[in-house]
DRENDOMI-56101 format. One line per field, with one value per residue (C-alpha): x negated, y negated, z negated; residue number from 0; residue in three letters. Coordinates in steps of 0.001 Angstrom, whole numbers, plus 500000, padded with zeros to 6 digits. Example, Ala and Ser with C-alpha at 12.3 -4.5 7.8 and 13.67 -1.06 7.14 Angstrom:
BEGIN
c1 487700,486330
c2 504500,501060
c3 492200,492860
resi 0,1
resn Ala,Ser
***
This chain:
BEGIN
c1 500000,497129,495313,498417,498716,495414,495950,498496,496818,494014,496562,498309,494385,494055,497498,497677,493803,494247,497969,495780,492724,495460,497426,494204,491947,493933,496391,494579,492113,494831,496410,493258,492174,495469,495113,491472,492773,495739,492996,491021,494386,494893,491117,492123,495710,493789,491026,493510,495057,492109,489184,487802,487314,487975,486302,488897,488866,491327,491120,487879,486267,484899,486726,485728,482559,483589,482312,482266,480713,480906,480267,483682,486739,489178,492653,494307,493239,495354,495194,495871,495725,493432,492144,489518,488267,484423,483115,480338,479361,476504,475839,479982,480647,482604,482393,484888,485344,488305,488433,491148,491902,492986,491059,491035,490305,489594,490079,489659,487082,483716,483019,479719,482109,483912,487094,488130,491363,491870,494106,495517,498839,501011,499579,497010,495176,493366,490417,489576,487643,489785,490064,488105,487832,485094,484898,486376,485834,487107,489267,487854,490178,488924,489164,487456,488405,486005,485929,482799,482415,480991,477357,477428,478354,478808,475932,475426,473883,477126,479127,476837,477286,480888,481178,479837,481569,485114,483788,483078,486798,488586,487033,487484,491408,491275,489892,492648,495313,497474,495531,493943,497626,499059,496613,496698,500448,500011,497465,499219,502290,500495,498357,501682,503567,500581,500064,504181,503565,501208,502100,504910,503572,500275,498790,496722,493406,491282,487408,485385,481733,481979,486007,488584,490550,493699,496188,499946,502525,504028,506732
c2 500000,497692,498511,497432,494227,493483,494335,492156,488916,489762,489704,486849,484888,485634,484388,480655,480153,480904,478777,476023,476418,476293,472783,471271,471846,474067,471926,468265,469329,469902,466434,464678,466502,465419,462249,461877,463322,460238,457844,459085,459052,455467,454716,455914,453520,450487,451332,451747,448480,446554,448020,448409,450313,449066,450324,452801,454156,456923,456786,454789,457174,455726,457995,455666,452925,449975,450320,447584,447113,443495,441100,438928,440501,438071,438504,435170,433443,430014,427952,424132,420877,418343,414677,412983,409357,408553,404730,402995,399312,397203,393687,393274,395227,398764,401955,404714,408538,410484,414219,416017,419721,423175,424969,428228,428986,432380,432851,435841,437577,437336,440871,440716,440069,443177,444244,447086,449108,450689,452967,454418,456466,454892,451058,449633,446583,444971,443471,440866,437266,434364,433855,431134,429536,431417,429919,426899,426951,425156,427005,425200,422824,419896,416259,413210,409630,407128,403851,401541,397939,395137,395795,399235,401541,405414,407773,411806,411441,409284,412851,414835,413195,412719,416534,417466,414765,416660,419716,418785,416926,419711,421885,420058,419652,423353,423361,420995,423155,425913,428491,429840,430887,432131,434186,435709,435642,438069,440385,440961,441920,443986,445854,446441,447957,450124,451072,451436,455134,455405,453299,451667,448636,446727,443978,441300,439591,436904,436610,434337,433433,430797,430653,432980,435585,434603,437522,438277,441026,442817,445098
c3 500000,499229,502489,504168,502638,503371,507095,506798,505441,507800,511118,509524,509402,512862,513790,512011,513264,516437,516708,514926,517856,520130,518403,517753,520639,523496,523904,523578,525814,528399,527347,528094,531004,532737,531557,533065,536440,536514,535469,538834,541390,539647,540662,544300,544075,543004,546074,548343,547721,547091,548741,544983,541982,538279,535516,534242,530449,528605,524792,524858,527209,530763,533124,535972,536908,538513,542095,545321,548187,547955,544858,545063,545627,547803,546946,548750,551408,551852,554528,555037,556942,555799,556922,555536,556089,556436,556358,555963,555774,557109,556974,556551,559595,558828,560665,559971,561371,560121,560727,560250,560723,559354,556620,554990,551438,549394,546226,543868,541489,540980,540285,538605,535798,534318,535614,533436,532677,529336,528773,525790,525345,527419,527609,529723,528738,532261,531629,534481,535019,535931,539605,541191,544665,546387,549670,552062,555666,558826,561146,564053,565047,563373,565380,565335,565472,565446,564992,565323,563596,565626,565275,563012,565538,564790,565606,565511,561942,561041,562591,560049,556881,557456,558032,555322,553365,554763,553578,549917,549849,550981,548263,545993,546952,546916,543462,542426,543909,542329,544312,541173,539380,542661,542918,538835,539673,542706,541405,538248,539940,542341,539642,537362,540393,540819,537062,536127,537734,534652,531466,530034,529333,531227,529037,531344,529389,530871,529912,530667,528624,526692,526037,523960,526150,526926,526922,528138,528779,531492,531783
resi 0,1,2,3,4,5,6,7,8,9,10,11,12,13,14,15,16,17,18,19,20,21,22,23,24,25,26,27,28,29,30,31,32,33,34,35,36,37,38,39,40,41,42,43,44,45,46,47,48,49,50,51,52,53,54,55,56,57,58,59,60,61,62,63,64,65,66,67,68,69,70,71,72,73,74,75,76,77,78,79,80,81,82,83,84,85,86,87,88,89,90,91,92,93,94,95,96,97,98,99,100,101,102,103,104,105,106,107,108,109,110,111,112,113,114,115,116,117,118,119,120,121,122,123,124,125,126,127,128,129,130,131,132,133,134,135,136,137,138,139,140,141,142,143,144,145,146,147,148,149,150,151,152,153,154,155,156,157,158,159,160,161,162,163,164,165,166,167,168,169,170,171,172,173,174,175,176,177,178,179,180,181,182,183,184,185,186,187,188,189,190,191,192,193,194,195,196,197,198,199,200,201,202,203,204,205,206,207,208,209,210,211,212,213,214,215,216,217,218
resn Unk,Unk,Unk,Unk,Unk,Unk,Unk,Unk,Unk,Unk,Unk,Unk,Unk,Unk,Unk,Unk,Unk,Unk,Unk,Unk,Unk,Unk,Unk,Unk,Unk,Unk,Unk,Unk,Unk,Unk,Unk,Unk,Unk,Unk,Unk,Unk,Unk,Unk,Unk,Unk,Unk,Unk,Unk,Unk,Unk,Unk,Unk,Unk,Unk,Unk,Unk,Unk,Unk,Unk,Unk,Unk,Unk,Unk,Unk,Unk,Unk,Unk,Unk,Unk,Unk,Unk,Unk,Unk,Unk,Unk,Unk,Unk,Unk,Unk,Unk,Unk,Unk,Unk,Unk,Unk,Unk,Unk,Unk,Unk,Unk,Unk,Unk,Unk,Unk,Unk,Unk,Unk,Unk,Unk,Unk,Unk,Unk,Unk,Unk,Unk,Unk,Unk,Unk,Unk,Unk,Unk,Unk,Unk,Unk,Unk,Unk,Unk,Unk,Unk,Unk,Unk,Unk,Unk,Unk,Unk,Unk,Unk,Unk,Unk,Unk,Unk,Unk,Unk,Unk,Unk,Unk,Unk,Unk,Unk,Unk,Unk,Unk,Unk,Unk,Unk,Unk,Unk,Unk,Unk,Unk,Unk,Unk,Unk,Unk,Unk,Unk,Unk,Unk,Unk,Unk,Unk,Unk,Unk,Unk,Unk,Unk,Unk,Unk,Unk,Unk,Unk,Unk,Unk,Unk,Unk,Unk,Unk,Unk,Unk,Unk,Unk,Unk,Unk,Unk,Unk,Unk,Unk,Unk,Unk,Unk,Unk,Unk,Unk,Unk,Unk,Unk,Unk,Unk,Unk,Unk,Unk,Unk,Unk,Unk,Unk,Unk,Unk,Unk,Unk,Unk,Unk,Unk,Unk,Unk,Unk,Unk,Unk,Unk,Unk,Unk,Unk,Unk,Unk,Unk
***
């Protein structure tokens, strides 16, 4: 009868360890691994749309390196008329060129900066640099009027300053313009539609160096 009991304990040992191997390491080990295969197919979502890879992490463990081919990551390009008006005085006599034309600007992420989803349960925090204007350039339809004063007459070096004199006003109109929050408004949208299929709830937050984060909901 003792033998039996003992037999008994024994089988009963055997049982609860190996349901506890099976709670505690089994069946987590599954959990993650399927969550580190959706953390690669949402590495392949996000390269598909943007033609780039975020750092990707599951439970504080980097599933995926960010990875580009290219160091800014353009993500609207806006276009739009400008004019610009060039003078310059001598001995009270004015000459003036004004160019106007169509220009394109790109704005998006400098991606030497991280840009890094965490994930962790079912909310994913994206970690991304504010956008900035990276680029303004003429579309190639710009005209020029000139306009010569009596004796100061416009020259080609006249043409080159006031060219690049356009240049540096339309960039910094572009600066001025709403391009930057467009743009945070489209990604975000864009990434949440993407990540939805994953989480429940997507938490944007903005880094830059020498300034707090700045963070907001979606979903």
């Amino acid at each position: 009868m003792a033998s039996r009991k003992i037999v008994f304990y024994i089988l009963f040992i055997i049982v609860l360890t190996s349901a506890a191997y099976v709670a505690l390491v089994v069946i987590p080990s599954r959990i993650l691994h399927r969550s580190y295969e959706a953390a690669k197919q949402l590495g392949k979502d996000i390269q598909h749309a943007f033609k780039f890879t975020p750092e990707i992490s599951v439970s504080n463990t980097v599933v995926l390196q960010q990875q580009s081919a290219t160091l800014e990551l353009a993500t609207l390009i806006q276009r739009f008329q400008h004019k610009y008006e060039w003078t310059n005085t001598w001995m009270g006599s004015t000459k003036e060129i004004t160019i106007t034309g169509s220009m394109e600007a790109k704005i998006g992420f400098n991606l030497n900066k991280r840009f890094a989803i965490e994930i962790d349960k079912k909310k994913a925090v994206v970690v991304l640099p504010e956008p900035q204007l990276l680029s303004v350039e003429p579309l190639g339809d710009l005209k020029f009027e000139d306009e010569n004063g009596v004796w100061n007459w416009v020259n080609n070096n006249d043409r080159s300053n006031a060219i690049n004199a356009f240049q540096t006003d339309a960039r910094a109109y572009a600066t001025r313009a709403n391009f930057a929050s467009e743009t945070k408004g489209m990604v975000e949208q864009k990434l949440t539609s993407i990540l939805k299929s994953y989480v429940d709830k997507v938490e944007f937050r903005y880094e830059e160096t020498d300034t707090t984060p700045n963070a907001h909901d979606q979903m």
